[in-house]
BAFI-3210 file (N, C-alpha, C; in Angstrom, 3 decimals, decimal comma, padded with zeros to 6 digits):
// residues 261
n [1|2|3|4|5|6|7|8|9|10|11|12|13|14|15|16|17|18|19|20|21|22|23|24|25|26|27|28|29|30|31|32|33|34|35|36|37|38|39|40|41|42|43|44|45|46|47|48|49|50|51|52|53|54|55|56|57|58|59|60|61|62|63|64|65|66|67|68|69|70|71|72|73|74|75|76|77|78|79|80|81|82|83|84|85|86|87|88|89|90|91|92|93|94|95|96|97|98|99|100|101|102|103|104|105|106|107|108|109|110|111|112|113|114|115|116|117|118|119|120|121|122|123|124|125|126|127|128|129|130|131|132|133|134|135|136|137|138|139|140|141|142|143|144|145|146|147|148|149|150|151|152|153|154|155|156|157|158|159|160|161|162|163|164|165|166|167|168|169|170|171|172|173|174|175|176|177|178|179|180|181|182|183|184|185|186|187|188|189|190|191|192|193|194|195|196|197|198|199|200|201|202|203|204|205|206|207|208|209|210|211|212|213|214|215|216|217|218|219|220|221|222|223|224|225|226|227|228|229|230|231|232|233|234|235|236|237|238|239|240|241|242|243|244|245|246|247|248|249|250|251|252|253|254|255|256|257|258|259|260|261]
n.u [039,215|035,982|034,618|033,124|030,180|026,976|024,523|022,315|021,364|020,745|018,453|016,771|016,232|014,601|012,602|011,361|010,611|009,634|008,096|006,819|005,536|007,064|007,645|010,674|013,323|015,860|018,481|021,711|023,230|021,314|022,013|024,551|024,353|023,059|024,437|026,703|026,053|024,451|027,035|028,017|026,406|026,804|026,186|026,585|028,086|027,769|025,210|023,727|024,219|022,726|019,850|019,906|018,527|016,253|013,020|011,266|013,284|015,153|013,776|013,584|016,083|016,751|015,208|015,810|018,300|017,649|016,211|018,571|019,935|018,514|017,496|020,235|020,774|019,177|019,381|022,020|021,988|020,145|021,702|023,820|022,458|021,939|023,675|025,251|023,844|024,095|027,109|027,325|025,281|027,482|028,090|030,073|030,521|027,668|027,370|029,426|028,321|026,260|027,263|028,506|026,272|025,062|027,172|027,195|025,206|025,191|025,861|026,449|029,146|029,858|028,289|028,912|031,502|031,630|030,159|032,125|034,484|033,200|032,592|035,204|035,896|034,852|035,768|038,315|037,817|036,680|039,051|040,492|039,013|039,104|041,652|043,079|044,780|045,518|044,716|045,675|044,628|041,880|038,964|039,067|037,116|035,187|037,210|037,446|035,097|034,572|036,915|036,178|033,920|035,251|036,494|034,138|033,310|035,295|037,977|041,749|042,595|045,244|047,596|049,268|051,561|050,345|047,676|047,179|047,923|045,822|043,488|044,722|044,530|041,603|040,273|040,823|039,178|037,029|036,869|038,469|041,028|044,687|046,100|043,745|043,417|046,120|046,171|044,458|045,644|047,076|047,053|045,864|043,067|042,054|042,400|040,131|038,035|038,371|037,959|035,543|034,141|035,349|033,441|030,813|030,688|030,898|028,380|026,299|026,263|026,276|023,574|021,892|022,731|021,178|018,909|018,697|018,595|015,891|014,194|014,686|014,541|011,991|010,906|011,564|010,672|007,840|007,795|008,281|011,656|013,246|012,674|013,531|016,790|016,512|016,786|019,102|021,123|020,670|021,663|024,156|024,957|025,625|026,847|030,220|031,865|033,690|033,462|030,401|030,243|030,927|029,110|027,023|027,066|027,067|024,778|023,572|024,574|023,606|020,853|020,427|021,404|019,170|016,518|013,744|009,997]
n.v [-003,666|-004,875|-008,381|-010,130|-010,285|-012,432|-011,220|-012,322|-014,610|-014,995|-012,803|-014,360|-016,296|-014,822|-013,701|-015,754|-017,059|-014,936|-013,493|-015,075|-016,773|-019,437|-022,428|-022,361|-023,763|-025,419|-026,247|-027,109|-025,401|-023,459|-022,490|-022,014|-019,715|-017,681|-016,999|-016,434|-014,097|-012,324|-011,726|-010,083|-007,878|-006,387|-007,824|-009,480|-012,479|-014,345|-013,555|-014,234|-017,097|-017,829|-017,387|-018,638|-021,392|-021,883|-022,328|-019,597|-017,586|-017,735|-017,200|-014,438|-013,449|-013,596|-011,776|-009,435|-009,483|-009,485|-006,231|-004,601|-005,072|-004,033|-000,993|000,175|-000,119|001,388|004,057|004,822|004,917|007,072|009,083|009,316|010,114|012,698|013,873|014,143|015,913|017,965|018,318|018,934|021,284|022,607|023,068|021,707|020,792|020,680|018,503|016,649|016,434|014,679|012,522|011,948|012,216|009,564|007,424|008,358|006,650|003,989|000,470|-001,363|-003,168|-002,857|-001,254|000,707|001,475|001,865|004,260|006,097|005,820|007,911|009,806|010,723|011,051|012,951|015,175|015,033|016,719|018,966|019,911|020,702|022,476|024,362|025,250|024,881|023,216|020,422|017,105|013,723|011,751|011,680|012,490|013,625|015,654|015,883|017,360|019,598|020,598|021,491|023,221|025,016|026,181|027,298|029,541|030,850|032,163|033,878|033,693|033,220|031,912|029,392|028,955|025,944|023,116|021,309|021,294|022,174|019,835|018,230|019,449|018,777|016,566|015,641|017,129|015,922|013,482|014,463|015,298|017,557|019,224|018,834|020,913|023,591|022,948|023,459|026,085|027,562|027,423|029,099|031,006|032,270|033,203|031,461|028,824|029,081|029,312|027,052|025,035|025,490|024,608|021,888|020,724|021,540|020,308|018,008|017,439|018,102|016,264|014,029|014,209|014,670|011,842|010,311|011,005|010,170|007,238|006,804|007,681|005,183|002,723|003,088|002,994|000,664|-001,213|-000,878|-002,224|-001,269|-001,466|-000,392|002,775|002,753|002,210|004,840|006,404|006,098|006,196|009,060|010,340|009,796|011,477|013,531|013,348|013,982|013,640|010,685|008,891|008,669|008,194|005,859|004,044|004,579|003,331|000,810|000,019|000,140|-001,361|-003,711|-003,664|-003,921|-006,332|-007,743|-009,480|-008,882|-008,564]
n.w [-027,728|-027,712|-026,979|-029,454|-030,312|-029,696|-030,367|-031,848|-032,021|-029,449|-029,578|-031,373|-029,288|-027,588|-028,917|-029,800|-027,334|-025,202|-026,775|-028,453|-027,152|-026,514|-024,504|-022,744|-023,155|-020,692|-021,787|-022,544|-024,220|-024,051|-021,687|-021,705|-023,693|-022,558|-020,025|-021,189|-023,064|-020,818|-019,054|-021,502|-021,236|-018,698|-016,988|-013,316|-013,039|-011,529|-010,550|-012,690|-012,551|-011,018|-011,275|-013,400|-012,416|-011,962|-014,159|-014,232|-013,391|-015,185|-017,546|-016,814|-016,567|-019,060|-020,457|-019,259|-020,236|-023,254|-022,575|-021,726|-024,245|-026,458|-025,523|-024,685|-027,553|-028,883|-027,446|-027,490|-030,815|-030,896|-029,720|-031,397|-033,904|-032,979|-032,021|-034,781|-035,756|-034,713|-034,634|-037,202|-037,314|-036,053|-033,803|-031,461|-028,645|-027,823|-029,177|-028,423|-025,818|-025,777|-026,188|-023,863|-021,816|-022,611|-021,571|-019,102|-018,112|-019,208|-019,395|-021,168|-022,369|-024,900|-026,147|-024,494|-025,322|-027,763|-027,677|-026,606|-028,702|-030,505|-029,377|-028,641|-031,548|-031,405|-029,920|-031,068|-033,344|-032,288|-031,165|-033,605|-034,522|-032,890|-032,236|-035,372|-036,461|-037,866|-037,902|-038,470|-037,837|-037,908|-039,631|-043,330|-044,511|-042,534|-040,904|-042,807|-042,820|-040,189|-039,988|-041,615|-040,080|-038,296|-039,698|-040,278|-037,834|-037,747|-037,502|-039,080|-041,875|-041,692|-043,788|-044,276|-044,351|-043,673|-043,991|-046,720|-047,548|-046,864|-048,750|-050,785|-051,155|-050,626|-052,593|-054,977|-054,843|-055,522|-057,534|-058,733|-060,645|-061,006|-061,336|-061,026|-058,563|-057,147|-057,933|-056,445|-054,224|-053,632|-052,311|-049,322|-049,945|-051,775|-050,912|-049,007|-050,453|-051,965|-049,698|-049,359|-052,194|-052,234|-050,092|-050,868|-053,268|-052,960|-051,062|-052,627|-054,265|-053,219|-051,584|-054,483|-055,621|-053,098|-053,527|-056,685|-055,873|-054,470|-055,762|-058,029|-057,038|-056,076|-058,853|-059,130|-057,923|-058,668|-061,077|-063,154|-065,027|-066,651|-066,187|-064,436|-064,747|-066,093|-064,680|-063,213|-065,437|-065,776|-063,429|-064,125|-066,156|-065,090|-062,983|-060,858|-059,519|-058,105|-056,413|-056,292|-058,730|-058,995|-057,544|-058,510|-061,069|-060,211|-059,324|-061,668|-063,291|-061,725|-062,587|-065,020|-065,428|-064,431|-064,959|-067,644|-065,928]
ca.u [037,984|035,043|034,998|032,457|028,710|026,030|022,910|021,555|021,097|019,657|017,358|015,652|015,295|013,930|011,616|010,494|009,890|008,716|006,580|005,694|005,104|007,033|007,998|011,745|014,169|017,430|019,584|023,197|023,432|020,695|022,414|026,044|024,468|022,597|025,562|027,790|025,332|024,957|028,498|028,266|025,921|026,964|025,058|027,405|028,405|027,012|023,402|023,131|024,427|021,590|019,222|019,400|018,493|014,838|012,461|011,076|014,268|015,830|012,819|013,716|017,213|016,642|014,056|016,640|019,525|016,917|016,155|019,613|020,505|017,672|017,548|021,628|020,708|018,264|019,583|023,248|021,795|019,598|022,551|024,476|022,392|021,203|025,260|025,779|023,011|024,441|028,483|026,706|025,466|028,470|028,249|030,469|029,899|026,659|027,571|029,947|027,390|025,362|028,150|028,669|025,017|024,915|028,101|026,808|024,093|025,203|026,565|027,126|030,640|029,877|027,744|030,293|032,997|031,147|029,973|033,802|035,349|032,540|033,389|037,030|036,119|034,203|036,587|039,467|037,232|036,732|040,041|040,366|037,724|039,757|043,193|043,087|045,609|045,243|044,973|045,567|044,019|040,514|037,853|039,408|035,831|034,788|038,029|036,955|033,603|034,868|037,750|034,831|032,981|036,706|036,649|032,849|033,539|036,195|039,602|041,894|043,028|046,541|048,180|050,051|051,965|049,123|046,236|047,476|048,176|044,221|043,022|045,214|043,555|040,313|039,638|041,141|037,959|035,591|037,043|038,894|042,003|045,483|046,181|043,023|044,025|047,204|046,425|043,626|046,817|048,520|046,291|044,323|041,781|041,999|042,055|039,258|037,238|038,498|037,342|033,687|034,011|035,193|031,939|029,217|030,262|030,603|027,123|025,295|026,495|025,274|021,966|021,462|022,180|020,162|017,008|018,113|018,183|014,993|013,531|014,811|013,965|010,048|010,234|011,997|009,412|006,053|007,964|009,403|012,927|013,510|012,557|014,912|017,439|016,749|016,674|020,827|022,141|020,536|022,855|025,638|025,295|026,049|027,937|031,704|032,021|034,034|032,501|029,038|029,873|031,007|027,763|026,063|027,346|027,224|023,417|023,059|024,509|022,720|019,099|021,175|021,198|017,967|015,126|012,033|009,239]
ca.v [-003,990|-005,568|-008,940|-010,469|-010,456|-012,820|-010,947|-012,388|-016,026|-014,674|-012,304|-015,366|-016,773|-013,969|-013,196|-017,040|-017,484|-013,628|-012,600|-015,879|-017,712|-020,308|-022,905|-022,022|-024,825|-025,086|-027,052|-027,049|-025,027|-022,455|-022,099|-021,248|-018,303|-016,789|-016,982|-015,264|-012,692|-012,037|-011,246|-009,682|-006,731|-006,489|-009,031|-010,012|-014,116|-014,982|-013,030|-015,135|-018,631|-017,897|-016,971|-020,419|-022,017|-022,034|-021,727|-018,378|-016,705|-017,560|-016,144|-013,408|-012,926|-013,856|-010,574|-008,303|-009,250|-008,392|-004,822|-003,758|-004,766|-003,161|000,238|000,611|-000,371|002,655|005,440|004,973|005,403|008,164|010,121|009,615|010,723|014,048|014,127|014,580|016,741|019,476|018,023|019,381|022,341|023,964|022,490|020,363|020,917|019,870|017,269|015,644|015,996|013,885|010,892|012,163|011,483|008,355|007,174|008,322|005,569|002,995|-000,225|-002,271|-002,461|-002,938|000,211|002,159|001,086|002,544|005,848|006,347|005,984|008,528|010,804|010,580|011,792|014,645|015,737|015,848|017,622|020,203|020,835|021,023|023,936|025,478|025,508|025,572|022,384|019,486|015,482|012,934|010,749|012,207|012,113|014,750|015,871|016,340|018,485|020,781|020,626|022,158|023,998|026,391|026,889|027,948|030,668|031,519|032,224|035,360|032,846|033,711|030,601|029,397|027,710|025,062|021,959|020,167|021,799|021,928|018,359|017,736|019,914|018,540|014,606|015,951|017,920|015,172|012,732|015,327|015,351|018,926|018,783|019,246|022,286|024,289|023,261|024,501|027,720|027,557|027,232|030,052|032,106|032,082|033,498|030,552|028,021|029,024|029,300|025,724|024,343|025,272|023,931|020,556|020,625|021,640|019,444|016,273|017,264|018,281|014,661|013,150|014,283|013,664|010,810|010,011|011,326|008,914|005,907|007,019|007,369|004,268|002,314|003,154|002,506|-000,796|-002,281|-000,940|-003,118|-000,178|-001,726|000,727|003,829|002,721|002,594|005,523|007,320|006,262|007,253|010,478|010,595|009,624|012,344|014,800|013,475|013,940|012,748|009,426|007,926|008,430|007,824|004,611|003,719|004,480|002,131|-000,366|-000,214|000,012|-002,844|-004,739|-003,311|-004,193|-008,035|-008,177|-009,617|-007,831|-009,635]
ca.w [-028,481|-026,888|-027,026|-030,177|-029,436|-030,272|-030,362|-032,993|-031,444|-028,080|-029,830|-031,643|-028,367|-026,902|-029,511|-029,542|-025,682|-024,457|-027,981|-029,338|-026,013|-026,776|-023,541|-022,423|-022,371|-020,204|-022,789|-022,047|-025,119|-024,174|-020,656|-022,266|-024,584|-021,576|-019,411|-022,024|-022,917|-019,425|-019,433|-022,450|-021,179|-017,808|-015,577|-012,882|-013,082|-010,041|-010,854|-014,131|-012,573|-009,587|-012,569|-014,148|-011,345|-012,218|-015,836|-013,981|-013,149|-016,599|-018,544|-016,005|-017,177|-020,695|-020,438|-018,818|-021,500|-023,919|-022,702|-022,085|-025,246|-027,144|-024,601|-025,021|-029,064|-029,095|-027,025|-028,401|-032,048|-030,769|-029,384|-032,306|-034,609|-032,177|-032,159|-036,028|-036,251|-033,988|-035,469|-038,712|-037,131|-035,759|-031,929|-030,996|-027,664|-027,433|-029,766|-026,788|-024,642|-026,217|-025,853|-022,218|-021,585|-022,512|-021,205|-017,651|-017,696|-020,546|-018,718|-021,774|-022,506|-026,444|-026,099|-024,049|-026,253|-029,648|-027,335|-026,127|-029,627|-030,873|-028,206|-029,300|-032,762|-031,583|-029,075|-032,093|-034,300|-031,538|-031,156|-034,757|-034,574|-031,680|-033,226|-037,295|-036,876|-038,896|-036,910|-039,066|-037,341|-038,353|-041,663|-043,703|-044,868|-041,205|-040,471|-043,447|-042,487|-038,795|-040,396|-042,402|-039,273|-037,520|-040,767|-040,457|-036,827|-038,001|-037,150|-039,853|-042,730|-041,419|-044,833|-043,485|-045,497|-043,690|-044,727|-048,535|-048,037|-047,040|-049,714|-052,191|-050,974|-050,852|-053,981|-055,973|-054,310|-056,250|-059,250|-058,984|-061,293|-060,029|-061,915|-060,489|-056,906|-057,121|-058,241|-055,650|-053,122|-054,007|-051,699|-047,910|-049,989|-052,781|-050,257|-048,820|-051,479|-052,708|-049,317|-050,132|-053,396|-051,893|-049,115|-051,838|-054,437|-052,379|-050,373|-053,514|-054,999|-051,778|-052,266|-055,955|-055,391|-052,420|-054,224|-057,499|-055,366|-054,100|-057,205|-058,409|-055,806|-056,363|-059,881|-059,560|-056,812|-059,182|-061,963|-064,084|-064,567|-067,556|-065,877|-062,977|-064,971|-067,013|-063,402|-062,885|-066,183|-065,775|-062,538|-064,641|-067,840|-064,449|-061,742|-061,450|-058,243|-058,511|-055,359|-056,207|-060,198|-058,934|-056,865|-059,658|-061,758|-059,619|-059,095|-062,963|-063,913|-061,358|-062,804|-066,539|-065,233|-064,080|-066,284|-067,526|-065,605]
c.u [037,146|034,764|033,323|030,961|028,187|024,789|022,288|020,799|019,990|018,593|016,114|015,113|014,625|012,904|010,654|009,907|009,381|008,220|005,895|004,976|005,306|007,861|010,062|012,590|015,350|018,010|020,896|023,989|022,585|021,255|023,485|025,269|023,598|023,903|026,689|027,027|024,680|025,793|028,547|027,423|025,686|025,956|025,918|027,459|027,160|025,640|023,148|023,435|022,842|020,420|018,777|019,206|017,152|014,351|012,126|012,177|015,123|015,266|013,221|014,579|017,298|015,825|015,083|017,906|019,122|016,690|017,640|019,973|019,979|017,393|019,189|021,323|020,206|018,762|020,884|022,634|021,043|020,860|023,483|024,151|022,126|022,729|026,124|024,950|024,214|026,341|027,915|026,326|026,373|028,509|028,606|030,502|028,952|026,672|028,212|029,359|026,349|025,879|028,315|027,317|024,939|026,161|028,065|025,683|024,007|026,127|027,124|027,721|030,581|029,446|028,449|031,443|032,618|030,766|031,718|034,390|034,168|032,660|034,880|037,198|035,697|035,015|038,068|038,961|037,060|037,727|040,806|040,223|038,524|041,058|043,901|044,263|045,171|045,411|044,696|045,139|042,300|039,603|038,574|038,309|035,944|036,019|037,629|036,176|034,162|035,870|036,767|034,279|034,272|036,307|035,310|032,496|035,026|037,819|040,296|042,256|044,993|047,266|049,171|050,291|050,406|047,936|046,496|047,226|046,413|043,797|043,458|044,161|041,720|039,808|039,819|039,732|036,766|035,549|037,602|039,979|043,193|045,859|045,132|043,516|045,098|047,365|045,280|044,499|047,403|048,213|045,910|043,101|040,846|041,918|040,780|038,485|037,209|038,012|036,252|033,707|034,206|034,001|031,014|029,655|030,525|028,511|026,303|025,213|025,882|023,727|021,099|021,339|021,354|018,591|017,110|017,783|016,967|013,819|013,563|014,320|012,336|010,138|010,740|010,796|008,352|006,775|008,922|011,131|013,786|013,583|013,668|016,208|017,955|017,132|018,989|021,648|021,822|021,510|023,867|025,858|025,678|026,661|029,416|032,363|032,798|033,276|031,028|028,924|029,826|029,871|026,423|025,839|026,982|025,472|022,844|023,397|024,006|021,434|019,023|021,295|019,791|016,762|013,867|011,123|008,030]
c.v [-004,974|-006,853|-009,296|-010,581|-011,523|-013,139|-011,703|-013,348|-015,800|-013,568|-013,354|-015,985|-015,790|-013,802|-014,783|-017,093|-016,023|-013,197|-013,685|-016,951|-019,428|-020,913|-022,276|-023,103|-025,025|-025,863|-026,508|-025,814|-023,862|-021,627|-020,982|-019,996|-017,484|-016,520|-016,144|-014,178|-012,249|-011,262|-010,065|-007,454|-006,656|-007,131|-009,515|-011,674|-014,896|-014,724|-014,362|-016,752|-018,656|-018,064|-018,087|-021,154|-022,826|-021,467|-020,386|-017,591|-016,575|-017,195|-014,737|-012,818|-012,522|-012,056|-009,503|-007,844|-008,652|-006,928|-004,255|-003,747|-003,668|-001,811|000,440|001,025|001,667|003,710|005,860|005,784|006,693|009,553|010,636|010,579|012,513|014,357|014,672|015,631|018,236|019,427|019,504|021,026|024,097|023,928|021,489|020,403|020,036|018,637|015,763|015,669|015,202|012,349|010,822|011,704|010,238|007,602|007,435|006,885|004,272|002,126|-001,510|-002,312|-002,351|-001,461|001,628|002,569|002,212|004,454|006,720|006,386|007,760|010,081|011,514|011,434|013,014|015,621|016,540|017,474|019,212|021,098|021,183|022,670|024,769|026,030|025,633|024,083|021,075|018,041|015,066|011,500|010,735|012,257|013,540|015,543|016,157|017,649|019,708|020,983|022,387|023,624|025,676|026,750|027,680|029,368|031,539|032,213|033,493|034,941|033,035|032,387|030,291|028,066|026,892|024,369|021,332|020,621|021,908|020,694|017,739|018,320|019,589|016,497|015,082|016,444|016,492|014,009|013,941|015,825|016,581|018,611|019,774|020,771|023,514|024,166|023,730|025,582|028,065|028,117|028,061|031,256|031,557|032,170|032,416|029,759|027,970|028,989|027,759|025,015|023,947|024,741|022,373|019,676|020,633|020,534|017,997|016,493|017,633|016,923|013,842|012,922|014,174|012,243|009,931|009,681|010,145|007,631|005,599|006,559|005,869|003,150|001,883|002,378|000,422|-001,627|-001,992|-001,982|-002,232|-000,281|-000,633|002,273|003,722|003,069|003,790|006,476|007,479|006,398|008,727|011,095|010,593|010,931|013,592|014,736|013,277|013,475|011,529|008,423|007,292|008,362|006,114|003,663|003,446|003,569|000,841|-000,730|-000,377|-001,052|-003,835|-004,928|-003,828|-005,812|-008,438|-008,568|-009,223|-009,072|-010,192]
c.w [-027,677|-027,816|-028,273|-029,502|-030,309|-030,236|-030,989|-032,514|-030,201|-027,943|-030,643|-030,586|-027,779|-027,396|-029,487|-027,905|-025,324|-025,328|-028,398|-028,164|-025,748|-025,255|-023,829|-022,144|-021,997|-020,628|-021,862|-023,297|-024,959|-022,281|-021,144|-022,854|-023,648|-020,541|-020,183|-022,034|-022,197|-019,076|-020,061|-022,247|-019,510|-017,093|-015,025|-012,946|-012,418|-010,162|-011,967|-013,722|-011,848|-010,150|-013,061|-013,191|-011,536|-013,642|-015,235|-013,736|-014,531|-017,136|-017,708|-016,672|-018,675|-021,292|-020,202|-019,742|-022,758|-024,313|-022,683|-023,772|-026,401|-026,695|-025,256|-026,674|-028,802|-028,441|-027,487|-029,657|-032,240|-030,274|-030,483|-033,156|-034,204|-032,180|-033,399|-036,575|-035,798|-034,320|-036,894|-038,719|-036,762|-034,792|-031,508|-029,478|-027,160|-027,960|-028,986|-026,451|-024,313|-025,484|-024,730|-021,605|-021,400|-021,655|-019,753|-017,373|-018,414|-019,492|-019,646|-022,473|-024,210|-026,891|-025,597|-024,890|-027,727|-029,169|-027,065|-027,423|-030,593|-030,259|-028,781|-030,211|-032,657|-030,966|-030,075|-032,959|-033,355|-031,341|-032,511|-034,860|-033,880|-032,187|-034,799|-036,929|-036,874|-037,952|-038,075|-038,994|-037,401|-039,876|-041,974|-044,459|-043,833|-040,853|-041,333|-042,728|-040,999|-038,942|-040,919|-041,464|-038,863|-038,067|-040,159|-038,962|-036,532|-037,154|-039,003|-040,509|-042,476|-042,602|-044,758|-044,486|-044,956|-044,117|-046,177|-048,371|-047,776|-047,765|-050,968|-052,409|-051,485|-052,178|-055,305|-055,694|-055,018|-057,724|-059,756|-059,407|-060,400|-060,188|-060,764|-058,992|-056,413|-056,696|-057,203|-054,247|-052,847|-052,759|-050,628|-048,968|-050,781|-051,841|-049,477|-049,365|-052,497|-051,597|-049,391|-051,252|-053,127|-051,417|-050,421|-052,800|-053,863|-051,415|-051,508|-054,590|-054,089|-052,033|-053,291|-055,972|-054,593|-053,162|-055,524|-056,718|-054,870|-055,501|-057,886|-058,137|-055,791|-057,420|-060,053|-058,613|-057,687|-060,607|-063,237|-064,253|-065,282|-067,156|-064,784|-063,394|-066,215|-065,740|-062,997|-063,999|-066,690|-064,887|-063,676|-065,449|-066,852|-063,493|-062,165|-060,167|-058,461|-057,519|-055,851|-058,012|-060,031|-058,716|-057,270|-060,770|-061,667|-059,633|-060,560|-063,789|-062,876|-062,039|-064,214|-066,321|-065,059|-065,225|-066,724|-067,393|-067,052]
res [x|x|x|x|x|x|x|x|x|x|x|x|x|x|x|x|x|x|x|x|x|x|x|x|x|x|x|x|x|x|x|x|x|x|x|x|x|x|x|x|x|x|x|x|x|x|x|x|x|x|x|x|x|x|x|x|x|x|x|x|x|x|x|x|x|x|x|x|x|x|x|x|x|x|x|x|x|x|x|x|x|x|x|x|x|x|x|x|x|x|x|x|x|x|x|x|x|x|x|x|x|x|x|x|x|x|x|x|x|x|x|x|x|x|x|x|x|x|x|x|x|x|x|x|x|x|x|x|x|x|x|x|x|x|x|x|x|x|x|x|x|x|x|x|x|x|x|x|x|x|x|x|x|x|x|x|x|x|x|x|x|x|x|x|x|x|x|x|x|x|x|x|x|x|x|x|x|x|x|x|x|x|x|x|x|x|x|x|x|x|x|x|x|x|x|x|x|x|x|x|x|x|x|x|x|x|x|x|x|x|x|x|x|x|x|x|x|x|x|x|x|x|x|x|x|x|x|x|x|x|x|x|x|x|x|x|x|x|x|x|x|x|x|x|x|x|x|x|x|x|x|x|x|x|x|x|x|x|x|x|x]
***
């Protein structure tokens, strides 16, 4: 694990001395957190001691720790998400290749570290897709997910203890009773037909709720605290979801504390 960062500190200075134009001062205290985060996003030792040497070479550095961090920030999160898109689509492939990309030109180890474990997961999931056998070391959602393309891709359903045993975890997270999964079990053809039932009714809960929080959201910022929360026990009178009954809850008795202005 890569060792603790602390952006946070040397993005206030950054944003104070290179946006707000504020003078730069070499404290003994503003040395140390350039010198670590230095470190921290590869800047060799020796560059960053040489660096502080002078106020122009440390606004220098201070500038350079900056962009990596914010460049790594941004093309990481851009790969990711261009990574779950095409995960989502049915290409994991291109989905690695995304993390491979970056990981050719990414030099900071916090950033490599999060592309490399990302990598990792896509790489299982692939061989997931390739072989019909079960890692337990993986989101058992995502293995369906991959498992259905396997199917939709004319690979036949291989009913394994382990694949019962993720369909028996999973269905129970959506509120499918044990009985029905069972008898769901009894079959390739029932198991397959219970995986889609797992997928749609956790992604059609996803998105309900997305859109209430959305909704909610609006009406609570124009002042409507009532309509907000008429918006999440409309969720409730239909989700069965436990996750997203929970979530729901949770946001409704916050809106249920709150005081009408």
């Amino acid at each position: 694990m890569s060792e603790e960062t602390d952006w946070d500190e040397v993005g206030a200075l950054s944003r104070n001395v290179l946006e707000n134009g504020a003078p730069l001062e070499l404290t003994d205290e503003t040395r140390v957190l350039l010198l670590r985060t230095a470190q921290q996003v590869a800047i060799r030792q020796q560059d960053a001691e040489d660096a502080l040497r002078s106020l122009s070479t440390a606004a220098t550095l201070l500038q350079e720790i900056e962009r990596r961090i914010h460049d790594g920030s941004w093309r990481l999160t851009r790969a990711q998400n261009q990574a779950y898109e095409l995960q989502d689509a049915g290409d994991l492939d291109g989905a690695q290749r995304q993390m491979r990309d970056v990981l050719a030109v990414e030099v900071v180890p916090f950033y490599r570290e999060l592309a490399e474990r990302t990598l990792q997961k896509l790489s299982g999931l692939a061989e997931v897709c390739a072989t019909g056998r079960i890692n337990p070391g993986l989101h058992d959602r995502q293995q369906l997910a991959v498992l259905t393309q396997r199917l939709q891709r004319g690979h036949a359903l291989a009913l394994t203890d382990d694949l019962c045993a993720l369909l028996r975890r999973t269905a129970s997270t959506v509120a499918l009773g044990e009985a029905e999964t069972e008898e769901a079990l009894g079959s390739p053809e029932g198991a397959e037909a219970l995986m889609g039932m797992i997928l749609s009714r956790f992604r059609d809960s996803e998105r309900r709720f997305l859109r209430t929080m959305y909704r909610m959201t609006s009406l609570r910022d124009a002042g409507d605290l009532e309509g907000a929360r008429q918006q999440l026990r409309d969720v409730l009178a239909v989700e069965v979801v436990p996750h997203y009954r929970e979530a729901a809850e949770e946001q409704l008795r916050g809106l249920e504390r709150t005081p009408e202005s």
